[in-house]
N, C-alpha and C positions, 0 to 999 in steps of 0.2 A: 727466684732467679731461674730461669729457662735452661736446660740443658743443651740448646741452639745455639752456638756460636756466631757470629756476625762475618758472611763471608766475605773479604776483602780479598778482591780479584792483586795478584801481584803484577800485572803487567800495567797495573793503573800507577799513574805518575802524581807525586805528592813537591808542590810548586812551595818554596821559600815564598810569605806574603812579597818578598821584594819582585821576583821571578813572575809572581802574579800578577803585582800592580805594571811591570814592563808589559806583559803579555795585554791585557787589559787596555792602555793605551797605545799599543800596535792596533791592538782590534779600530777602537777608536778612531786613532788614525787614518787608517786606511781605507773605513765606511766612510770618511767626513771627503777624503780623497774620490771613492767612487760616488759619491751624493751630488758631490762639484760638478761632475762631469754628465750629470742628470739633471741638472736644475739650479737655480741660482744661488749663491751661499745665504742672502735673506733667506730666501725662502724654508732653508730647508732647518726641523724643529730638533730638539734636543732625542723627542720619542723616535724620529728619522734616524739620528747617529745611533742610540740604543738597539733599535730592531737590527741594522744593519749590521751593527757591530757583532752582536750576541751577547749583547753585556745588560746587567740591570742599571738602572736610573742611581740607585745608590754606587754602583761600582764607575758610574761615570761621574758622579758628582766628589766622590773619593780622590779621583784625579783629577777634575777639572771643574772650573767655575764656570764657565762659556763656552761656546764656539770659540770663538778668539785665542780664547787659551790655547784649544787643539793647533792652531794656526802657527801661533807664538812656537810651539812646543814644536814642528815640521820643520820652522825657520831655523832655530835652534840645532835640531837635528841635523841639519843641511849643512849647515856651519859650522859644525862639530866636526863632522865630516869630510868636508874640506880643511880644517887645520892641522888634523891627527896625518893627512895623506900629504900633506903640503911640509910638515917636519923636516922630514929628511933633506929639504932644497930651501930651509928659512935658515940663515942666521942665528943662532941663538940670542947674542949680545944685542945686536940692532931690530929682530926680526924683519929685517929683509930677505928679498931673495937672494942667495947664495950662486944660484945657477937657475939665471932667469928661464931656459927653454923649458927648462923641466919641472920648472914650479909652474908659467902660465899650460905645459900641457897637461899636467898632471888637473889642475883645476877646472879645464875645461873636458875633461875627460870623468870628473864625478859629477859635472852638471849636466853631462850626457847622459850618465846614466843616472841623476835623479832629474831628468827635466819632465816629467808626470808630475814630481811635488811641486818642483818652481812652477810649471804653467796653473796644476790648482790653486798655489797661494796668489799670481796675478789675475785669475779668474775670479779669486774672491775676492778680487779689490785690495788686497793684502800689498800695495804700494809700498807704502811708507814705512808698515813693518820695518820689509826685509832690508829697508836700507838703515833703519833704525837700528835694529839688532847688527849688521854687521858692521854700522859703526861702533858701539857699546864692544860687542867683541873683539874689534881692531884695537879700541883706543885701551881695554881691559888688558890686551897682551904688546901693549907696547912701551916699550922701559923708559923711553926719553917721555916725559911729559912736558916738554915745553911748548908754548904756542905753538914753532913755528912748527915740529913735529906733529902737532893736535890739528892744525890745517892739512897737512900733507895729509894722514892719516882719512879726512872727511872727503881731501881733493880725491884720494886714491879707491876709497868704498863709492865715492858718488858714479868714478867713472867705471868701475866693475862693475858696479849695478846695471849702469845703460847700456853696457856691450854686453852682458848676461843674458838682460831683458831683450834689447834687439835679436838677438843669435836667436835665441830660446822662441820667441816670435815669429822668426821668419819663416816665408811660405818655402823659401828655398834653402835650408838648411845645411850652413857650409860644414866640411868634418871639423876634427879637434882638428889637425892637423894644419888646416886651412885657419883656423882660428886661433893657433899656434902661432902662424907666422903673423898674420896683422895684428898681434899685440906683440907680439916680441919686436917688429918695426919701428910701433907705438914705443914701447920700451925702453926703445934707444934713439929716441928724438933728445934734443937737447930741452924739450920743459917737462920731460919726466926724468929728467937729473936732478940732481943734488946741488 
């Protein structure tokens, strides 16, 4: 045995596997986000998200089976993200909103600041996903399971989807604030009642 000791710098950071694999598919993430914006989601290969990311083939396949997956997993994210910030102005008992101004701003206000991820995942053709998952996640946290609650619930993701996707689209980009009020309008029409 060598009288050399192994020097281990202390300013070096030792990651819980959990803390890693997060790390890991942020990198992920974010390479598949700038690759979007380079090139077509076909086109671009599993070796493309690796190099970009700085990650090996096995620490991508650790986390993910596909592209797709990565996709799933930003939709996800996105909608995570908006319900954690939407609490405070939902309902507990009904999960409605509580105080419509402040739940339609507050939601148009984290799709402002993720609309990079929204415009990648409609770049990659990522349609139906995102309407898929946020119905799965509507109808996951909603307490009435009846029809006529499970319809409302599809009418209600179908029509945030298309004023998401339209706003999020346009060449002339109204603020939250302007997007505030034409749903809050919408809102209070008599066929978005009860």
């Amino acid at each position: 045995m060598s009288n050399y000791q192994l020097f281990i710098p202390t300013t070096s950071k030792h990651y819980s596997n959990k803390e890693t694999n997060r790390l890991t598919r942020e990198a992920i993430c974010t390479a598949l986000i700038l690759l979007i914006k380079e090139q077509p989601f076909l086109k671009i290969t599993i070796t493309d998200i690796v190099k970009r990311a700085g990650v090996s083939r096995t620490a991508y396949y650790s986390n993910y089976n596909s592209k797709q997956d990565i996709l799933v997993d930003l939709v996800d994210s996105l909608i995570y993200e908006i319900n954690q910030k939407l609490l405070p102005y939902t309902d507990e008992k009904t999960g409605k909103a509580k105080a419509p101004k402040q739940f339609i701003q507050v939601l148009f206000e984290v799709l402002y600041k993720q609309r990079d991820i929204y415009i990648t995942l409609l770049d990659a053709q990522f349609h139906n996903i995102i309407l898929d998952r946020m119905n799965d996640i509507m109808l996951q946290h909603a307490r009435d399971k009846s029809d006529n609650n499970i319809y409302r619930v599809y009418f209600n993701a179908g029509a945030l989807y298309n004023v998401f996707t339209k706003w999020i689209q346009s060449k002339s980009l109204k603020t939250v604030d302007e997007m505030t009020e034409i749903c809050l309008r919408m809102y209070h029409t008599p066929m978005s009642q009860e």
